[in-house]
FIPA-28161 format. One line per 2 residues: for each residue x, y, z of N, C-alpha, C. Coordinates in nm, 3 decimals. Example, Ala and Ser with C-alpha at 12.3 -4.5 7.8 and 13.67 -1.06 7.14 Angstrom:
BEGIN
1.319 -0.569 0.780 1.230 -0.450 0.780 1.320 -0.330 0.780  1.285 -0.225 0.708 1.367 -0.106 0.714 1.290 0.003 0.787
end
This chain:
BEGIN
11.302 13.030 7.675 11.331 13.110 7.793 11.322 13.025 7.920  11.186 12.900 7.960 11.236 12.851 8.022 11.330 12.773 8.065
11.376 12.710 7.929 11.484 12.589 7.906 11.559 12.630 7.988  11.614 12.844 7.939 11.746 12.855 8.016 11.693 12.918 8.110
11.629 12.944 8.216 11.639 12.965 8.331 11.636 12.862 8.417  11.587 12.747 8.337 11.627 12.637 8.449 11.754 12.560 8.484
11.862 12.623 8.371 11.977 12.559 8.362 12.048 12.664 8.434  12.036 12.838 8.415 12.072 12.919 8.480 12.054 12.816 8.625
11.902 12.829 8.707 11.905 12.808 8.862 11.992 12.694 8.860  11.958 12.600 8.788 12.099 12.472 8.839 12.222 12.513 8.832
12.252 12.622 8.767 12.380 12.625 8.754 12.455 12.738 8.875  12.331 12.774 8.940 12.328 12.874 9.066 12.389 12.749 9.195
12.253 12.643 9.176 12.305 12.538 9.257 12.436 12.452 9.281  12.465 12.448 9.166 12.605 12.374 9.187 12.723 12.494 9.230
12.668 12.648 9.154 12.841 12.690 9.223 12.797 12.694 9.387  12.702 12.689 9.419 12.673 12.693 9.558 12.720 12.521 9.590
12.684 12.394 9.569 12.726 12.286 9.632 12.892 12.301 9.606  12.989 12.327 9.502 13.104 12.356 9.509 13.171 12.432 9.569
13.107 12.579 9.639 13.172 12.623 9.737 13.173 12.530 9.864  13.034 12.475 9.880 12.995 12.357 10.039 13.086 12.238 10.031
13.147 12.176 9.904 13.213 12.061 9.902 13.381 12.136 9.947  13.408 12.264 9.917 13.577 12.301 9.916 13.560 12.301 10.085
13.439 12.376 10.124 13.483 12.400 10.268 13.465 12.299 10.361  13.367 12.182 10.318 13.373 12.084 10.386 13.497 11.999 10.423
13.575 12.011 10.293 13.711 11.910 10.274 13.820 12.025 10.373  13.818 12.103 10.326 13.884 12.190 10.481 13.894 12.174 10.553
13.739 12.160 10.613 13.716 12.109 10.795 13.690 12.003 10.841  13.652 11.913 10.724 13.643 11.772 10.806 13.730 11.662 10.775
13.752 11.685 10.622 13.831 11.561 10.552 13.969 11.555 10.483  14.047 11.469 10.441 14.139 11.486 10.384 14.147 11.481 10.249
14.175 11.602 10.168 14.180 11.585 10.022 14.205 11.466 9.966  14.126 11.465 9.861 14.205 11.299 9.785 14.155 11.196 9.834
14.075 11.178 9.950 14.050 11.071 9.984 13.895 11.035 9.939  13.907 10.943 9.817 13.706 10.954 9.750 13.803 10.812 9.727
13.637 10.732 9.760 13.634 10.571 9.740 13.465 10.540 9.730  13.465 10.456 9.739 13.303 10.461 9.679 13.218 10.464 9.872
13.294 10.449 9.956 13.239 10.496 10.097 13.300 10.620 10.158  13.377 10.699 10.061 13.459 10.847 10.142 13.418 10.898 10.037
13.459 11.017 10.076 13.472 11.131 9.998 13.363 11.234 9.998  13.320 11.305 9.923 13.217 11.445 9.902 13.156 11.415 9.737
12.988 11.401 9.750 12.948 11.407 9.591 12.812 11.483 9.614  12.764 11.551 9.512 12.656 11.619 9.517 12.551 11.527 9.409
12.432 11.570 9.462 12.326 11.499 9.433 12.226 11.608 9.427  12.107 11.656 9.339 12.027 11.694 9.255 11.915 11.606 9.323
11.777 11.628 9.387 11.653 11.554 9.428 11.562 11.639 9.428  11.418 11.575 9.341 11.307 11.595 9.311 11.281 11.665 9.447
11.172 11.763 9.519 11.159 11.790 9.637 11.059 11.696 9.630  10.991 11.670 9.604 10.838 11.582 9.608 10.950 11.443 9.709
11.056 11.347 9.668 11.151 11.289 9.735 11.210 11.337 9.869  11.196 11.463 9.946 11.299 11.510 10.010 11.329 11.421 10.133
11.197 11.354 10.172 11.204 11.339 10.308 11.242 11.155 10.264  11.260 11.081 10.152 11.292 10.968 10.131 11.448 10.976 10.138
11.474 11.062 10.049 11.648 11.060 10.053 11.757 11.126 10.163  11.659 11.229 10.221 11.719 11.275 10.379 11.750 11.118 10.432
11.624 11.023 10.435 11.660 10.927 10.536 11.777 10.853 10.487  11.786 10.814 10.336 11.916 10.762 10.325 12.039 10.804 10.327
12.033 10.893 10.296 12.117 11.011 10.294 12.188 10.999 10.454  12.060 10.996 10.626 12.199 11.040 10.725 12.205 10.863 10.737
12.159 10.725 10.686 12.206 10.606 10.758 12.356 10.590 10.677  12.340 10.638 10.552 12.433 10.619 10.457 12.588 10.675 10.522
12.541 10.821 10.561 12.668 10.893 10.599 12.706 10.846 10.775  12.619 10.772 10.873 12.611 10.738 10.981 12.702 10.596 10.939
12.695 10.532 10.876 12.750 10.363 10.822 12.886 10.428 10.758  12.901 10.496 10.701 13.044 10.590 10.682 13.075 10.708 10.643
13.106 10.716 10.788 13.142 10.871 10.841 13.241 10.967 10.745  13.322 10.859 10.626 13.384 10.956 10.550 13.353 10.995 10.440
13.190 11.003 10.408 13.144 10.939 10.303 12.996 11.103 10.364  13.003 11.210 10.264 12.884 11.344 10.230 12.869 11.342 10.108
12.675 11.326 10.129 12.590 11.358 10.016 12.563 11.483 10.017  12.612 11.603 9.978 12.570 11.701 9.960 12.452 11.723 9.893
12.327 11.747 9.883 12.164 11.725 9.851 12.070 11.854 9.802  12.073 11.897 9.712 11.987 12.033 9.713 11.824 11.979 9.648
11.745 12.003 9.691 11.563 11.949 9.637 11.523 12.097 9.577  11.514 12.043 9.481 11.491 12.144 9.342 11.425 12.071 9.268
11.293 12.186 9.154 11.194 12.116 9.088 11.275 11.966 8.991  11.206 11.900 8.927 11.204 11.792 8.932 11.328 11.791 8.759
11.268 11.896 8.665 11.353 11.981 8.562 11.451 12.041 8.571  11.498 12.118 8.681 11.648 12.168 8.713 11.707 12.044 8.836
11.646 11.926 8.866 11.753 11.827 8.895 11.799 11.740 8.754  11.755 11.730 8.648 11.829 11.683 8.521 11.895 11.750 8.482
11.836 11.886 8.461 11.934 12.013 8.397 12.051 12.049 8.480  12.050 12.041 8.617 12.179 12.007 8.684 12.296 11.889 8.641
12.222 11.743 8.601 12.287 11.633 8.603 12.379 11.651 8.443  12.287 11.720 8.355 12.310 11.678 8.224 12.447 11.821 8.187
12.440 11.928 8.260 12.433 12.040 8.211 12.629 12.096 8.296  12.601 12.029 8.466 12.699 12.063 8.518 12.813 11.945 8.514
12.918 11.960 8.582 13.003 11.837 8.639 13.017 11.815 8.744  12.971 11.890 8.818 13.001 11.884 8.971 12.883 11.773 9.050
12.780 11.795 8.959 12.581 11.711 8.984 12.634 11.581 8.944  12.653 11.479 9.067 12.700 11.309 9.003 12.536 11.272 9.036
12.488 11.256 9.088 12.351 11.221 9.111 12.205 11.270 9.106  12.149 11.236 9.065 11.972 11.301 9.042 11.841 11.213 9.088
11.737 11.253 9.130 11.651 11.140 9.190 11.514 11.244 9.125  11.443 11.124 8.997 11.368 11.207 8.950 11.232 11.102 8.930
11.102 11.174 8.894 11.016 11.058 8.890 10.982 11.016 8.731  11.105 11.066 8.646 11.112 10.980 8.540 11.269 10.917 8.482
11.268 10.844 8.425 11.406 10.768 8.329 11.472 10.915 8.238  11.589 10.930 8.236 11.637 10.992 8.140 11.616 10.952 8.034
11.556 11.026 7.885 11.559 11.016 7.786 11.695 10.961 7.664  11.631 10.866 7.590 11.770 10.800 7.515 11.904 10.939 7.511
11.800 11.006 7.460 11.886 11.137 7.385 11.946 11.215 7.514  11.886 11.218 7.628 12.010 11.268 7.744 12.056 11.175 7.833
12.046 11.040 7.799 12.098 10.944 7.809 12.257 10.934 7.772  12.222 10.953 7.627 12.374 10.966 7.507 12.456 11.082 7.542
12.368 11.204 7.554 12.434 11.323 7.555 12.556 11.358 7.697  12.522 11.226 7.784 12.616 11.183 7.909 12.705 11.109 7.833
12.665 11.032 7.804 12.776 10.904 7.769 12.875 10.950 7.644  12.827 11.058 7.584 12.966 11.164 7.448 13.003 11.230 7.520
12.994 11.261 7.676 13.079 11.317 7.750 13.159 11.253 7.822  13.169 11.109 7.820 13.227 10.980 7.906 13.152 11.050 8.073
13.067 11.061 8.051 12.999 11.059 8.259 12.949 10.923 8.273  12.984 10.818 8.180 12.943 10.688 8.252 12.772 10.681 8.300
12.670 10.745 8.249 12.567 10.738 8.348 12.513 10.576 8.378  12.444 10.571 8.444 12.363 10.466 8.535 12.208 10.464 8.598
12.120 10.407 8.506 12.021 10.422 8.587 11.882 10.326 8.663  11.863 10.316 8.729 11.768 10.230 8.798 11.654 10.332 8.855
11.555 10.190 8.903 11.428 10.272 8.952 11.429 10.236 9.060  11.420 10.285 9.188 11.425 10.248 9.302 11.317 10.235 9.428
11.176 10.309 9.368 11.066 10.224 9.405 10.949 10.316 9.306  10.838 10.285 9.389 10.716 10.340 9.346 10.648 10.457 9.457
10.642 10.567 9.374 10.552 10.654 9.527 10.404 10.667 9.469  10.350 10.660 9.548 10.247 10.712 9.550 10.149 10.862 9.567
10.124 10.923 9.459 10.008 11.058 9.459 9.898 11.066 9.613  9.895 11.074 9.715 9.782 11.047 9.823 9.696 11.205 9.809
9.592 11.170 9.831 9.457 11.265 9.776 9.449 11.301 9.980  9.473 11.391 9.976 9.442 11.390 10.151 9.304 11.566 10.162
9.205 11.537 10.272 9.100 11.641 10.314 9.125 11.698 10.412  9.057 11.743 10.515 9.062 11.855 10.625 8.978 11.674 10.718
9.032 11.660 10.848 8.979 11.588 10.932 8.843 11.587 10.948  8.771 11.706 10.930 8.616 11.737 10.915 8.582 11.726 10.812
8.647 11.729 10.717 8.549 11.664 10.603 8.458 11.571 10.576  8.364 11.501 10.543 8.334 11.387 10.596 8.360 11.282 10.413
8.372 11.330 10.383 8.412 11.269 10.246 8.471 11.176 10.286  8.509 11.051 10.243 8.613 10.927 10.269 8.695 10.863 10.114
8.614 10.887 9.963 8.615 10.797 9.870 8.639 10.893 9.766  8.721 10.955 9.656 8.700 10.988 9.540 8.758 10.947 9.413
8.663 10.951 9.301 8.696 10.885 9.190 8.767 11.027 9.102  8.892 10.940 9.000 8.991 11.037 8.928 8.920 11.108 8.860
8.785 11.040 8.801 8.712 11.153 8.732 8.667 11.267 8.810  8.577 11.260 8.887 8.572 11.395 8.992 8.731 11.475 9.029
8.837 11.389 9.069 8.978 11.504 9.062 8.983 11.557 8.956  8.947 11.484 8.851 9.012 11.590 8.700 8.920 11.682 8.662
8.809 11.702 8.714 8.653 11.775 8.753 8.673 11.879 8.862  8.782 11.886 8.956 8.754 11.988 9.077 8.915 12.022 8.989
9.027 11.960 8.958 9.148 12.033 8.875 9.078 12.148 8.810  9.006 12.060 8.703 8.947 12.217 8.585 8.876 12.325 8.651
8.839 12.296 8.745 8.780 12.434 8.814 8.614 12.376 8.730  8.592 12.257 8.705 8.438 12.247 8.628 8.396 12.172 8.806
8.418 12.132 8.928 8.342 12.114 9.088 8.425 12.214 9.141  8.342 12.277 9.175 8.404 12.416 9.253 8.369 12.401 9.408
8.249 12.288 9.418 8.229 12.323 9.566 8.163 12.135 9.637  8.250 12.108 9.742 8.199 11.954 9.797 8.070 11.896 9.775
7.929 11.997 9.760 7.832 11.909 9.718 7.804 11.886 9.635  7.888 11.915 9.529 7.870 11.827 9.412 7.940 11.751 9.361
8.034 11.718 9.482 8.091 11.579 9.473 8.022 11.459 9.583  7.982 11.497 9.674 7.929 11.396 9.744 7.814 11.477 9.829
7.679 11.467 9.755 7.539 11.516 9.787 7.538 11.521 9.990  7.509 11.602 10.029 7.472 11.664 10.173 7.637 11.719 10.249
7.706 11.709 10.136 7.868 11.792 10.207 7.887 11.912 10.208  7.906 11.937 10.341 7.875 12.161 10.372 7.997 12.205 10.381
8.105 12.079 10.321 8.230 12.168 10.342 8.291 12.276 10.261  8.198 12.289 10.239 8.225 12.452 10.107 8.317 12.411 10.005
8.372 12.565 9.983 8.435 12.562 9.828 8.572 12.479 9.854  8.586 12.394 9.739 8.718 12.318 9.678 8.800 12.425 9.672
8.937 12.403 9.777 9.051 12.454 9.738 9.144 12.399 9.705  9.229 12.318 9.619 9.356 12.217 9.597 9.447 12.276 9.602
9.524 12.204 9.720 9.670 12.239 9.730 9.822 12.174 9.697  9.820 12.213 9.572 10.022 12.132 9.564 10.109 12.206 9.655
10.266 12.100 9.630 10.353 12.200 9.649 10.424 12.269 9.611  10.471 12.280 9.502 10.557 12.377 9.391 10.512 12.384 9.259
10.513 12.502 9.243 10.489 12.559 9.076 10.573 12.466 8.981  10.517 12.396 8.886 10.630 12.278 8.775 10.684 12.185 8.876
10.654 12.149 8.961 10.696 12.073 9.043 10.653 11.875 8.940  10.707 11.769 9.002 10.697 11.651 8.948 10.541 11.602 8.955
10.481 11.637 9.094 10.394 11.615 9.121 10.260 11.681 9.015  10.251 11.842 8.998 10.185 11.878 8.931 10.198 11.827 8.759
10.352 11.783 8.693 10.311 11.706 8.613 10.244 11.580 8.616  10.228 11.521 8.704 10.246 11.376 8.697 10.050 11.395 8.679
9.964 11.527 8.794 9.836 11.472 8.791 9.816 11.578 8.636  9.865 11.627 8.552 9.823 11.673 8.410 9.818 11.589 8.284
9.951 11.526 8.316 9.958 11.440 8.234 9.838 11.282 8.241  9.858 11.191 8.359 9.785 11.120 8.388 9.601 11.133 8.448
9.589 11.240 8.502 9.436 11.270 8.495 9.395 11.383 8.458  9.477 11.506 8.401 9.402 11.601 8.351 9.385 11.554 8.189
9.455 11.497 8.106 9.471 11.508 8.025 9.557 11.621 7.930  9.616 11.666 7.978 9.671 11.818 7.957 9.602 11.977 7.959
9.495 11.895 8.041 9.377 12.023 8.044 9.515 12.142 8.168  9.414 12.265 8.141 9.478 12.404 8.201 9.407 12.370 8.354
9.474 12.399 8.438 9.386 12.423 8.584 9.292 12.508 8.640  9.173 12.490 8.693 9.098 12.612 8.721 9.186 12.691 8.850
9.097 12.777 8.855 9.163 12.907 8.934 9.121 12.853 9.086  9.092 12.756 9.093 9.095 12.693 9.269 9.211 12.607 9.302
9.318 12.618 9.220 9.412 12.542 9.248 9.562 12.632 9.264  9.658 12.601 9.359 9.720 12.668 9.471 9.831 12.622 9.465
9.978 12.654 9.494 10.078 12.610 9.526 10.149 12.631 9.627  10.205 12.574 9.700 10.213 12.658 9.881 10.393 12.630 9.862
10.478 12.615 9.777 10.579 12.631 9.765 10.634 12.507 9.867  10.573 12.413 9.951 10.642 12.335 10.078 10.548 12.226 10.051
10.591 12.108 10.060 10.494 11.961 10.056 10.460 12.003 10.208  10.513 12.032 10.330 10.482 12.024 10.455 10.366 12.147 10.477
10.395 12.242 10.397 10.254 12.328 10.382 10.168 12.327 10.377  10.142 12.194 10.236 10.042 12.170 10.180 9.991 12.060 10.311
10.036 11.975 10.389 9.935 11.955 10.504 9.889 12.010 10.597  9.970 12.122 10.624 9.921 12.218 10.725 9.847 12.314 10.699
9.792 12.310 10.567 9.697 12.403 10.498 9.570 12.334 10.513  9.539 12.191 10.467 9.439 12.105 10.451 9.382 12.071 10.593
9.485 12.059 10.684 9.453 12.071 10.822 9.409 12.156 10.877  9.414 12.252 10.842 9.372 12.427 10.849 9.218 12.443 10.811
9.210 12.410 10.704 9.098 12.427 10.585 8.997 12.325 10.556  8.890 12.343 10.609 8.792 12.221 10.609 8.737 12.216 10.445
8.761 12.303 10.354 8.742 12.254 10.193 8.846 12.275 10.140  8.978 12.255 10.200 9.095 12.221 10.096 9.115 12.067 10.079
9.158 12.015 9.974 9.217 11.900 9.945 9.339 11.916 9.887  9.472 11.816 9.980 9.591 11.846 9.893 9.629 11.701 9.806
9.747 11.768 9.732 9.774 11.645 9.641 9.935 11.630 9.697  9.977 11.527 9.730 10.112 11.536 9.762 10.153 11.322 9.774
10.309 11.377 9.752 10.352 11.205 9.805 10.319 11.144 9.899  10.285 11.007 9.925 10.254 10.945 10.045 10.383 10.976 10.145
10.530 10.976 10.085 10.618 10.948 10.221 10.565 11.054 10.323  10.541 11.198 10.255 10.492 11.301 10.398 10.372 11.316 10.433
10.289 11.186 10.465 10.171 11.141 10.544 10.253 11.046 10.631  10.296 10.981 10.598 10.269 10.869 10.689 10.330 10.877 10.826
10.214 10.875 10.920 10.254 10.852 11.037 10.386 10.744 11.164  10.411 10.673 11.042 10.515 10.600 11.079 10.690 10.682 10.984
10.669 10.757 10.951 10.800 10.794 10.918 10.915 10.817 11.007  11.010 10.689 10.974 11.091 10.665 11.043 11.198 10.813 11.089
11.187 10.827 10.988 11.302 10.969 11.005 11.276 11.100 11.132  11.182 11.073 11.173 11.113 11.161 11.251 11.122 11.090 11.400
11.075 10.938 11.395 11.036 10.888 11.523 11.200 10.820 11.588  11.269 10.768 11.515 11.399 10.699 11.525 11.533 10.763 11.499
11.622 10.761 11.606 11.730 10.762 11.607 11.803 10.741 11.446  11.950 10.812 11.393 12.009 10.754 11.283 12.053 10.628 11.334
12.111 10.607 11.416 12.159 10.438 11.464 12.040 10.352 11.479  11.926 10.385 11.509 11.793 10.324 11.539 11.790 10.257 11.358
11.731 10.357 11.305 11.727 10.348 11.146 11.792 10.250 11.098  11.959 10.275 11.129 12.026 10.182 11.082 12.021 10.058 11.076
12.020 10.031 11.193 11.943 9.898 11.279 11.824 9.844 11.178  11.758 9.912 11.169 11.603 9.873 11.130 11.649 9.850 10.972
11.723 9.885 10.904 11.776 9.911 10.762 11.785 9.754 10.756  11.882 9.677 10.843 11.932 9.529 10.777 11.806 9.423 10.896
11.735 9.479 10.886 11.582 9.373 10.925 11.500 9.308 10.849  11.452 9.197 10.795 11.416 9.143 10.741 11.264 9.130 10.771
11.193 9.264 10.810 11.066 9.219 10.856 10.973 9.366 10.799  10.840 9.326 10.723 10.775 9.457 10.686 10.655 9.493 10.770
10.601 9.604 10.771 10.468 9.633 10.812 10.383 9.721 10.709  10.267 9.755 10.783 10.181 9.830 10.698 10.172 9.940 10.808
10.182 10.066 10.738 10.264 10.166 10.769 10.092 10.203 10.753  10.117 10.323 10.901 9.986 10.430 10.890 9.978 10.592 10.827
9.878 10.644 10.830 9.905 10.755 10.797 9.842 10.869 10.910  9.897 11.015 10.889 9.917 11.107 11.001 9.767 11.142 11.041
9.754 11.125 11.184 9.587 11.134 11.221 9.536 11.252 11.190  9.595 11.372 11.158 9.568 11.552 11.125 9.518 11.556 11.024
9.548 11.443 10.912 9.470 11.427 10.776 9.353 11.362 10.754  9.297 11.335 10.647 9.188 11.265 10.559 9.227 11.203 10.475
9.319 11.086 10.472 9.389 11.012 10.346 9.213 10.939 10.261  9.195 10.944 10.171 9.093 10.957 10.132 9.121 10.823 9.981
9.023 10.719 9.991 9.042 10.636 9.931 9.032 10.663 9.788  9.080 10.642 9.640 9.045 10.673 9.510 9.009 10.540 9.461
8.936 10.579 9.349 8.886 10.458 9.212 8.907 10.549 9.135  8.989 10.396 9.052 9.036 10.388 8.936 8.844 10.446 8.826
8.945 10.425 8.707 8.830 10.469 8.573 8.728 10.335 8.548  8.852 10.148 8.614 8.751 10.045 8.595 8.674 10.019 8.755
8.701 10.099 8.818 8.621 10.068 8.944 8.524 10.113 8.990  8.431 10.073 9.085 8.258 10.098 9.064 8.320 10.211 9.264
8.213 10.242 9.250 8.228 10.344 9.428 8.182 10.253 9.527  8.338 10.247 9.608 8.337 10.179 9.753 8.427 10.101 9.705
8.474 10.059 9.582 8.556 9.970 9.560 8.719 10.095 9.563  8.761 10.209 9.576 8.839 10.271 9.615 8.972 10.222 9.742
9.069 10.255 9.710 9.182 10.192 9.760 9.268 10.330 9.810  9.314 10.312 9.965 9.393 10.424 9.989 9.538 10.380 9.976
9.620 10.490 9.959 9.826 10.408 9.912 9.884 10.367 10.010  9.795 10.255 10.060 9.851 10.176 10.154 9.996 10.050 10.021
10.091 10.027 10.094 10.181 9.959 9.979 10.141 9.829 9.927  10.044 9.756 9.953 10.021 9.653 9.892 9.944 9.646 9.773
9.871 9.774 9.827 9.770 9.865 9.694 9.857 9.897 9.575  9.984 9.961 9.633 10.050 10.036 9.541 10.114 9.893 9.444
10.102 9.831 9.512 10.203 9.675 9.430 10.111 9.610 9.369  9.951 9.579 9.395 9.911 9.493 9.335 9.846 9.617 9.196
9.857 9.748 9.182 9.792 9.856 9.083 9.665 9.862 9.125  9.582 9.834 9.242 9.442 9.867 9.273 9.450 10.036 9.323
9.592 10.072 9.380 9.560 10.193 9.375 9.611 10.289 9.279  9.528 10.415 9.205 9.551 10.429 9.062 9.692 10.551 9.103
9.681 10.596 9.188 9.784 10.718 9.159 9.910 10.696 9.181  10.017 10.654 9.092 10.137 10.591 9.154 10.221 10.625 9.027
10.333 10.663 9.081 10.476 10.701 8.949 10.570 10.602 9.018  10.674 10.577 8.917 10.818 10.515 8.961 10.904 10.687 9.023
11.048 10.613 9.093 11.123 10.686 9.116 11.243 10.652 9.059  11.305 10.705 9.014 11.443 10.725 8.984 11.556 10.727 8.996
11.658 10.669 9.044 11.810 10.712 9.064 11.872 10.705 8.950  11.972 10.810 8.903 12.049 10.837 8.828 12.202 10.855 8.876
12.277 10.788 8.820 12.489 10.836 8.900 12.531 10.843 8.766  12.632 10.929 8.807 12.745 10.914 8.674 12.873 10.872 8.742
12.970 10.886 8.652 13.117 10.894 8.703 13.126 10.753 8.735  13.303 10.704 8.762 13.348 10.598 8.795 13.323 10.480 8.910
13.298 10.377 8.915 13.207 10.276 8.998 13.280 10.257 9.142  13.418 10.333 9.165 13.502 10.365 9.281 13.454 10.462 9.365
13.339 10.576 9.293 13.357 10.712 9.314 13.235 10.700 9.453  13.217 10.806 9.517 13.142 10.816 9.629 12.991 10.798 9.609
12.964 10.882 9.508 12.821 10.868 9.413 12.788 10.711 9.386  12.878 10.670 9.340 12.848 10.472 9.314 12.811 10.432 9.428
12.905 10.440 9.546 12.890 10.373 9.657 12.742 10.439 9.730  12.693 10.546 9.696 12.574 10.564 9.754 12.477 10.508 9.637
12.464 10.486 9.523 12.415 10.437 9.404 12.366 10.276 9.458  12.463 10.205 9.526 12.506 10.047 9.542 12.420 10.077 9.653
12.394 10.156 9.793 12.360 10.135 9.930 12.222 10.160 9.864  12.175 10.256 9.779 11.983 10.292 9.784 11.955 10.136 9.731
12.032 10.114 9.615 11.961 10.029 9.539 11.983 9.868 9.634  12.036 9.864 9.688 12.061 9.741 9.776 11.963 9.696 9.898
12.007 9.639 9.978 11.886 9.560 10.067 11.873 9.675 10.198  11.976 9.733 10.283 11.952 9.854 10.373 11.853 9.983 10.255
11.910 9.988 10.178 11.863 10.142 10.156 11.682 10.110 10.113  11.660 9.986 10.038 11.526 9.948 9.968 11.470 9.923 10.141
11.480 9.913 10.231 11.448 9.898 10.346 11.400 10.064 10.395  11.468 10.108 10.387 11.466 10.245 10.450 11.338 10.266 10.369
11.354 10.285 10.256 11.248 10.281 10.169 11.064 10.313 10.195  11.111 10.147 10.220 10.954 10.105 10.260 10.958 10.140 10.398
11.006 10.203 10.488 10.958 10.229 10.628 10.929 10.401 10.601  10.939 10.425 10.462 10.867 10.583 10.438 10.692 10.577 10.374
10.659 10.445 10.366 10.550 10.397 10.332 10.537 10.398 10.177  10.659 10.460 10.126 10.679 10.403 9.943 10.709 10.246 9.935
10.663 10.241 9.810 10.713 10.082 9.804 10.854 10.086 9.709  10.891 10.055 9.787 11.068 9.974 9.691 11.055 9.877 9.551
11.155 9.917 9.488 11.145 9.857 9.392 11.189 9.700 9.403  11.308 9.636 9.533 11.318 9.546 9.523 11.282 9.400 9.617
11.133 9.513 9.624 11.091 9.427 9.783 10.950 9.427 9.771  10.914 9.306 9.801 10.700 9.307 9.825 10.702 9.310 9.930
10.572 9.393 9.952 10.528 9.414 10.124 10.463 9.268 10.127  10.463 9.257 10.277 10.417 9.140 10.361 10.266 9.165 10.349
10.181 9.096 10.307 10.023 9.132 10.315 9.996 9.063 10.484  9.927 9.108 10.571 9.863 9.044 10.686 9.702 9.097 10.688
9.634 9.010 10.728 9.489 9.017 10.694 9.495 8.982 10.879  9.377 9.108 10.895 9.348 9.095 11.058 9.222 9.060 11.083
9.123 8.917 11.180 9.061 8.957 11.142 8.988 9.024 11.260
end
C-alpha cells in the first residue's frame, strides 16, 4: 500500500510539472527548441536538498536563459518513484545510488540513465541558543531517539533545559532514514520525536524551544548561504572563482559538536567541511544526481553544469562539501 501511494503522489507530480512545462513553452519559448542549454526538463529533489539545488538551479537558468528546471522537493522515495515510474521525471537528486535492479529497469526502457555523486551533506545536531550544552555523543542521540533520555540532565549533569523534544522535517523523509538506519539501528522512535513538515521549521522551532534539538542538513544552517545573501549574477560570478572558505553557521542556533563511537568527549567535531572530508565528523551521507535521456537533452546539460567546476562551487558556498573539490584548511592563530 505504501509502494503505491508513493507512485500514485509522483504520479500527481508529474501531471502537474507537464501541465507547467506546456504553459511555459506557450509563454516564453519556442517549441522544439531543447539542446543541452534550452529547452524545459523536470527534475524530482530530495527536500532535505532544496535550498542546494534552488541555488543551481537560478545560476544555471541565469547562464542560459533558454534553458527551465522545473523542480518539485518531494520525500526522498517518491523522487525515484517519479524517475523510475514516469517519463516526463529526467532528473532526481537523492541521498542514495539507484539500485542495480532500478538501475536496469531504466536502461530496458532505453532512458539512458546516468549517475554520479555530487557531494557530501552533512546531518547537523543543532539546540535552542540557551541551551548550554555544546558536545554530544551518537550514543546519547540514539538514547534521546528511543525516548530511553527524555530530559537534558541526563545528558549533561546540572542542565535545566527540560524535556528533550527532537525535531525533523518530514515524515519518511531522507533524513529520518539516514539517523535509523546509521544510529538507531532500526530501533522505533520514542514519542518525543516530531516532524514539523519544513526543514525551515525545524529551526524556528529549536529557536523557539530551549529543550528542543533538531536534526536537519547543514546547507539550512549556514550562515553564509549564498542564495540568500547574493545576487543570481553575484553567485554566478562567485561560481567560476577559484577560492574556498570556511563557511559559518546561523547565530539563532546551537550547532553542537558530535563524537563519533571511537572518540573520547571534547574530542567532538561540528560539520564544518574539512571535518566532513577528513570523516572526523560522524554524521554525513553522499548526494546524488541521477539524468536520463539523450546527452543533447536539457537534463544533460544541467547534469554537465552540477557536476562540473561552477556548479561543485556553488556547492561548497552552501557549506556541503562537493564531491569534486577539497576545502582549503586555514589554521588561525
Amino acid at each position: 500500500m505504501l509502494k503505491r501511494n508513493s507512485i500514485i503522489a509522483a504520479a500527481i507530480v508529474i501531471l502537474i510539472a507537464s501541465t507547467t512545462i506546456s504553459c511555459k513553452y506557450k509563454v516564453g519559448q519556442q517549441s522544439g527548441s531543447v539542446s543541452a542549454t534550452s529547452g524545459v526538463t523536470v527534475m524530482a529533489c530530495d527536500e532535505s536538498f532544496q535550498r542546494i539545488m534552488e541555488q543551481e538551479i537560478s545560476v544555471f537558468e541565469y547562464q542560459y536563459p533558454n534553458a527551465s528546471i522545473l523542480t518539485h522537493f518531494i520525500p526522498e522515495q517518491q523522487c525515484i518513484d517519479s524517475l523510475l515510474y514516469t517519463n516526463n521525471t529526467k532528473l532526481a537528486v537523492t541521498s542514495r545510488p539507484l539500485t542495480s535492479s532500478e538501475m536496469r529497469y531504466l536502461e530496458l526502457r532505453k532512458r539512458q540513465p546516468r549517475s554520479k555523486m555530487i557531494a557530501v551533506d552533512a546531518i547537523a545536531i543543532i539546540a535552542n541558543p540557551e541551551n548550554p550544552i555544546r558536545e554530544i555523543s551518537t550514543s546519547d542521540l540514539a538514547k534521546i531517539l528511543s525516548g530511553e533520555i527524555t530530559e537534558w540532565r541526563w545528558v549533561e549533569p546540572g542542565n535545566k533545559s527540560g524535556k528533550i523534544e527532537v525535531i525533523f522535517d518530514y515524515n519518511g523523509s531522507s533524513t529520518i532514514r539516514y539517523m535509523t538506519d546509521s544510529i538507531m539501528n532500526g530501533q522505533e522512535f520514542g514519542k518525543n520525536v516530531f516532524a514539523q513538515n519544513s526543514n525551515a521549521k525545524v529551526v524556528q522551532t529549536v529557536s523557539e524551544n530551549k529543550g528542543a534539538i533538531g536534526i536537519i542538513g547543514v546547507s539550512w544552517i549556514s550562515s553564509d548561504m549564498k542564495g540568500v545573501e547574493m545576487t543570481t549574477e553575484e553567485l554566478s560570478e562567485a561560481s567560476n572563482k577559484n577560492d574556498t572558505t570556511m563557511l559559518g553557521f546561523s547565530p539563532n542556533i546551537n550547532v553542537l559538536a558530535v563524537t563519533g563511537p571511537n572518540q573520547f568527549p571534547g574530542e567532538g567535531k561540528k560539520p564544518y567541511q574539512a571535518y566532513i572530508f577528513d570523516g572526523s565528523y560522524p554524521l554525513y551521507r553522499p548526494i546524488y544526481l541521477t539524468v536520463t535521456g539523450y546527452k543533447n537533452a536539457t537534463q544533460s546539460g544541467f547534469f554537465t553544469f552540477v557536476t562540473g567546476f561552477s556548479g561543485q562551487k556553488l556547492i561548497q558556498l552552501t557549506g556541503v562539501l562537493p564531491a569534486a573539490m577539497h576545502p582549503r584548511i586555514v589554521n588561525v592563530e
